[in-house]
C-alpha positions in Angstrom: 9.2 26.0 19.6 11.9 28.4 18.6 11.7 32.1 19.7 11.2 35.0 17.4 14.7 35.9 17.8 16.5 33.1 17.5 13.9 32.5 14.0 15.4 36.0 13.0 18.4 35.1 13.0 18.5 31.4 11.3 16.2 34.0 8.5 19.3 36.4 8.3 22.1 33.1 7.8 19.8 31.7 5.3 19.7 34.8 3.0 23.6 35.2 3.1 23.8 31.7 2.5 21.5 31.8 -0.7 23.3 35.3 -2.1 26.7 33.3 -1.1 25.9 30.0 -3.2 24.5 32.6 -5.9 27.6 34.9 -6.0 29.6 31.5 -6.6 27.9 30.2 -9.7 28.6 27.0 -8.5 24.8 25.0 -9.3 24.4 23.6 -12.5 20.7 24.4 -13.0 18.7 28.0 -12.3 16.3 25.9 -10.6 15.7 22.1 -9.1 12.0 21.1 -9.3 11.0 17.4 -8.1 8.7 15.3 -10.4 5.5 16.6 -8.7 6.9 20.1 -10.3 7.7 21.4 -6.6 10.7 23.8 -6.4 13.6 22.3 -4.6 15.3 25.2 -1.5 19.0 24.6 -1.5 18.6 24.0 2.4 15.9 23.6 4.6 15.2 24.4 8.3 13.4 25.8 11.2 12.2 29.0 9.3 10.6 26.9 6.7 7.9 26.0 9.3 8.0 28.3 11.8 5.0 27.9 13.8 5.7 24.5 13.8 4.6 22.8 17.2 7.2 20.2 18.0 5.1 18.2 20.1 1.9 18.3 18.5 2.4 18.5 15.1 5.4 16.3 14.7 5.8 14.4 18.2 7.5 10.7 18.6 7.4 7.7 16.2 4.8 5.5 17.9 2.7 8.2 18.9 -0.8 10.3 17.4 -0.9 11.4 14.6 1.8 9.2 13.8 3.8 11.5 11.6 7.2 9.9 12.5 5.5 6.1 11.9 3.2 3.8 13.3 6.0 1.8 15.5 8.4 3.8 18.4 11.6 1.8 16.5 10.5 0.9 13.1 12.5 -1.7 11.3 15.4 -1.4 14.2 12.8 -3.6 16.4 12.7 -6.3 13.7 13.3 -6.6 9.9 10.4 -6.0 7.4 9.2 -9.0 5.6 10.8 -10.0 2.6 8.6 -11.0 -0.4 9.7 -11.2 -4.3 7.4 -10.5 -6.4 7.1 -13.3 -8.7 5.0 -15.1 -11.2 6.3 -17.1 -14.0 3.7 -18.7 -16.5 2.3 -22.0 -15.5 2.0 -22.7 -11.4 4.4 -25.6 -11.7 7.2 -22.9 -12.7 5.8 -20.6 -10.0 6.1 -23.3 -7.3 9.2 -23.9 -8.2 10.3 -20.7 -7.7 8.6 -19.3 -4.9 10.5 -22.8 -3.0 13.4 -21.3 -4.3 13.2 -17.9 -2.7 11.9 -19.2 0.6 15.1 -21.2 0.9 17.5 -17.9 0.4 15.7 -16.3 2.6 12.4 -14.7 1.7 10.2 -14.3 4.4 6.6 -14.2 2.4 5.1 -14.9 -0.6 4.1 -12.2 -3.9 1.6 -13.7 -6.2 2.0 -12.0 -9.7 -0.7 -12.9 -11.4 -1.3 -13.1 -15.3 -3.8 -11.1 -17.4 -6.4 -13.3 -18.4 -6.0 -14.6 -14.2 -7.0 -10.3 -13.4 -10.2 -9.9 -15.8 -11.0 -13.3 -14.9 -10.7 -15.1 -18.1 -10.0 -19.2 -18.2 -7.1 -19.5 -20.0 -8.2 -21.4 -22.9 -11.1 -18.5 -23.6 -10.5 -16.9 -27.2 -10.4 -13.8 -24.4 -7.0 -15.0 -23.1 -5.5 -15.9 -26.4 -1.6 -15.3 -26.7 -1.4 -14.1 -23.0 -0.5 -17.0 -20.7 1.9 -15.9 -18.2 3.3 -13.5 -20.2 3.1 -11.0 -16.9 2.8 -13.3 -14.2 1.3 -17.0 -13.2 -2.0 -18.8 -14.6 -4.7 -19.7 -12.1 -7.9 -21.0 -13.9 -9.0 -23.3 -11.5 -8.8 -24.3 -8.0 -6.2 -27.1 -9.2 -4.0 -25.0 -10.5 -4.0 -22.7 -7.0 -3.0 -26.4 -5.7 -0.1 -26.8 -7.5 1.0 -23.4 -7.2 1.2 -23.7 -3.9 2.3 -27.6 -3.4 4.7 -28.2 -0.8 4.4 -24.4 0.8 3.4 -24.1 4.2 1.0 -21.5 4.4 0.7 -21.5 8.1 4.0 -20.5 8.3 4.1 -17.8 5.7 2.3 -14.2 5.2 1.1 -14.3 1.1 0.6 -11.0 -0.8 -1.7 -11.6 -3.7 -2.2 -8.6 -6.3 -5.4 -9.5 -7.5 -8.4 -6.7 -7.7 -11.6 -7.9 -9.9 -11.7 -11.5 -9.1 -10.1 -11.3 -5.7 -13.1 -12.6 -3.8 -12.3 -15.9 -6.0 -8.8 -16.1 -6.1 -8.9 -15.6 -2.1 -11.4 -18.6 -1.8 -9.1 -21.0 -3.5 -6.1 -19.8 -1.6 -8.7 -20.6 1.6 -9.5 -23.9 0.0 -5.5 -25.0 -0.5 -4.8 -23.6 3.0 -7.4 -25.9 4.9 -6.2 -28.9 2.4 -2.9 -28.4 4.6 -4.6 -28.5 7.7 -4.7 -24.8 8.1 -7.0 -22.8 10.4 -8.3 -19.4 7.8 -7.9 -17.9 11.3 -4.3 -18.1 11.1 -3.5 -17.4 7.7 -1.4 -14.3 7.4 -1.0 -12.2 3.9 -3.4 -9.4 1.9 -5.1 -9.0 -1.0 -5.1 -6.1 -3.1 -8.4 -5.8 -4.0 -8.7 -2.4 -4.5 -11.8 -1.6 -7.3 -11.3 2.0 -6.9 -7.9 2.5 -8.3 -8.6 0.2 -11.2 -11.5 2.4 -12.3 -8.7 5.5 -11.9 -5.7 4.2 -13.1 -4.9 0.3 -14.2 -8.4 -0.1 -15.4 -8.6 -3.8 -15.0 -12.2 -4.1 -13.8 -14.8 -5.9 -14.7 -18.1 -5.2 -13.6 -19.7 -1.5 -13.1 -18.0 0.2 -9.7 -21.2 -0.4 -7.8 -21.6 -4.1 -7.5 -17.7 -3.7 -7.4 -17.7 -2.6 -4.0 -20.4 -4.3 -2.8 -18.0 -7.4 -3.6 -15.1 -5.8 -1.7 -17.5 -4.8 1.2 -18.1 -8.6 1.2 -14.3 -9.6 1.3 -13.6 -7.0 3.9 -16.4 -8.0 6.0 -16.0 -11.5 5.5 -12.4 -11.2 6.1 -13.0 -9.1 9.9 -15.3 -12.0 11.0 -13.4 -14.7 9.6 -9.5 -13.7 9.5 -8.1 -12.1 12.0 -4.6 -11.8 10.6 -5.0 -10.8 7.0 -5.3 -7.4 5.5 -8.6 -7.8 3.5 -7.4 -4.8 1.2 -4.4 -2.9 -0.4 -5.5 0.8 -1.3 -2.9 1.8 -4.2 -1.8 4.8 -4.5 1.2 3.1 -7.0 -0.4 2.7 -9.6 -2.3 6.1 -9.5 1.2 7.5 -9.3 2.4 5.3 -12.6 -0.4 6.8 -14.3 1.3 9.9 -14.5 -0.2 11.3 -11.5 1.9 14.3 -9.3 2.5 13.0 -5.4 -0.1 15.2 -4.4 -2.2 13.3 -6.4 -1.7 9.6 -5.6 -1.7 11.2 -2.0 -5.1 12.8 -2.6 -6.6 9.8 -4.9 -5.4 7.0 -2.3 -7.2 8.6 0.8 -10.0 9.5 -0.8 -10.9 5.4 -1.9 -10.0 4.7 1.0 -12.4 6.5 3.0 -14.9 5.4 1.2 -14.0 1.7 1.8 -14.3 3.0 5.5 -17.9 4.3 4.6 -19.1 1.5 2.9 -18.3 -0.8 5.7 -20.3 1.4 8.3 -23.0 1.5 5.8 -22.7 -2.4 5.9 -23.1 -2.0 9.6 -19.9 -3.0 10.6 -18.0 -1.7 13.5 -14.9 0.7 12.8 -13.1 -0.5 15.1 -13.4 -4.0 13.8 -12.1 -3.8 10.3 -9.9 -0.4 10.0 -7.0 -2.0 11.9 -7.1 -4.5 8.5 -6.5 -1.5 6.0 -3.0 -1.7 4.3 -1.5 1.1 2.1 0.8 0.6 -1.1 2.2 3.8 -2.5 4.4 4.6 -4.7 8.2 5.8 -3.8 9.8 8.0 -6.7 13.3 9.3 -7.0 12.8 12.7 -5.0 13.3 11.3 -1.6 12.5 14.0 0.2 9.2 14.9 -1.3 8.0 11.1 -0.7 9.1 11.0 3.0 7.0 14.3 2.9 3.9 12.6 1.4 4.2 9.4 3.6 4.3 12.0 6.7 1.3 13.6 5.7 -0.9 10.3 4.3 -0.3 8.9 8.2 -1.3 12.2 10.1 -4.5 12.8 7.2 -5.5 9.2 7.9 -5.0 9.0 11.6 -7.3 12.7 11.9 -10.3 11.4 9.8 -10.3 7.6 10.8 -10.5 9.5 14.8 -12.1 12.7 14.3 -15.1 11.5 11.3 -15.5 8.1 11.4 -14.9 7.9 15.3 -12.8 5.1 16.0 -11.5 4.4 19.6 -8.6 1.9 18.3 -5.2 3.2 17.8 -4.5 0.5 15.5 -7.8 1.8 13.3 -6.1 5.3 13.8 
């Protein structure tokens, strides 16, 4: 904590400061606002939070509430994993090139998946007509999920999948390939978007009404914490609330609030919180005003550490 003096005095710098830069005529705007519409200080400092508790309300990366991050040294303890995302028409195309990043280096696998593939259409349906792979890789059946994956080992690597409406399915054929290979579901390593909510607010690729919707992605979670230890049985997106033309405040506000009640409908289930919260993966969005988005980050981890502790009463720091 800094002293009232010492405040007073940074206060009385920062006002010469402003009338200096002001004087010189030197900015090129009257005012900087970010994309949100926030106003943009020409510095920053102590006296913009001044009853700012170091220790509580910022403390160490590692530590509750986790505004620094979840790890002590972040990606200087080990590099993040490195997945393309990638989907190119038919799965023989996508095989091909999903070998082809794994040998320059990619770490994981990004399954872009193709229109009629996200509302669940076979792709000879009059439904799907004119949109094969035009935004990412056909899987109709089971055999095509077996060629699109030929020759991968999926034991060895973690596998996003964006997939939302039919996820349940689409997860249950990447099962199916996985134990073709000889692969324990217990080791399989990856996550699956399958977040209903945010289609229903933004992307609007959903296909039944929201309430047998998240009775399917209760199942998927749930089936996922008793099943599959190492996968994240959901993805809530705040990036595409954020494309939609939301303000960060927004995405922030829209992405907590699905995902609490994911959390809720999974105690409702009966499920422990403990059991499936440390399975809950986040995917925001990251726009050009760097400052405000380290900002919203900081404040999504301490909001979701509070509530997952203080109202749904989990124990686990990794639920926190």
């Amino acid at each position: 904590m800094y002293d009232r003096t010492h405040l007073e005095r940074l206060k009385t710098q920062r006002e010469a400061f402003d009338r200096k830069v002001e004087a010189s005529g030197a900015e090129r705007e009257a005012a900087f606002v970010t994309s949100s519409g926030r106003p943009i200080r020409r510095l920053y400092g102590p006296t913009d939070v001044p009853d700012l508790d170091y220790e509580r309300d910022l403390g160490l990366p590692g530590d509750y509430p986790y505004t620094r991050g979840i790890h002590p040294t972040g990606y200087r303890g080990r590099p993040w994993t490195m997945r393309m995302f990638a989907g190119f028409g038919s799965a023989e195309e996508t095989n091909a090139r999903f070998k082809y990043l794994l040998s320059q280096g990619q770490t994981g696998l990004s399954i872009a998946f193709d229109l009629p593939t996200l509302y669940g259409y076979d792709v000879d349906s009059d439904e799907a007509y004119g949109e094969f792979g035009k935004c990412g890789v056909n899987v109709s059946s089971l055999a095509d999920m077996e060629v699109l994956l030929d020759g991968i080992p999926l034991g060895q690597v973690s596998t996003s999948m964006t997939i939302n409406s039919p996820a349940a399915v689409i997860w249950a054929m990447y099962i199916a390939v996985a134990e073709k290979q000889g692969v324990d579901m217990k080791g399989l390593r990856g996550t699956l978007q399958n977040d209903i909510l945010k289609e229903y607010i933004a992307q609007k690729e959903f296909i039944f009404p929201p309430e047998p919707s998240m009775r399917i992605v209760t199942d998927t979670i749930e089936f996922g914490t008793k099943h599959m230890p190492e996968w994240n049985t959901i993805s809530i997106s705040g990036y595409h609330i954020r494309e939609a033309g939301s303000t960060a405040t927004q995405e922030l506000a829209f992405t907590l609030s699905d995902g609490f009640e994911y959390v809720r409908w999974c105690l409702d289930r009966g499920m422990d919180v403990d059991d499936f919260a440390p399975r809950l993966s986040f995917f925001f969005n990251c726009h050009n005003d760097f400052f405000e988005e380290v900002a919203k980050f900081r404040a999504a981890r301490r909001i979701w550490a509070h509530e997952m502790r203080e109202t749904f009463g989990a124990k686990q720091p990794r639920s926190w």
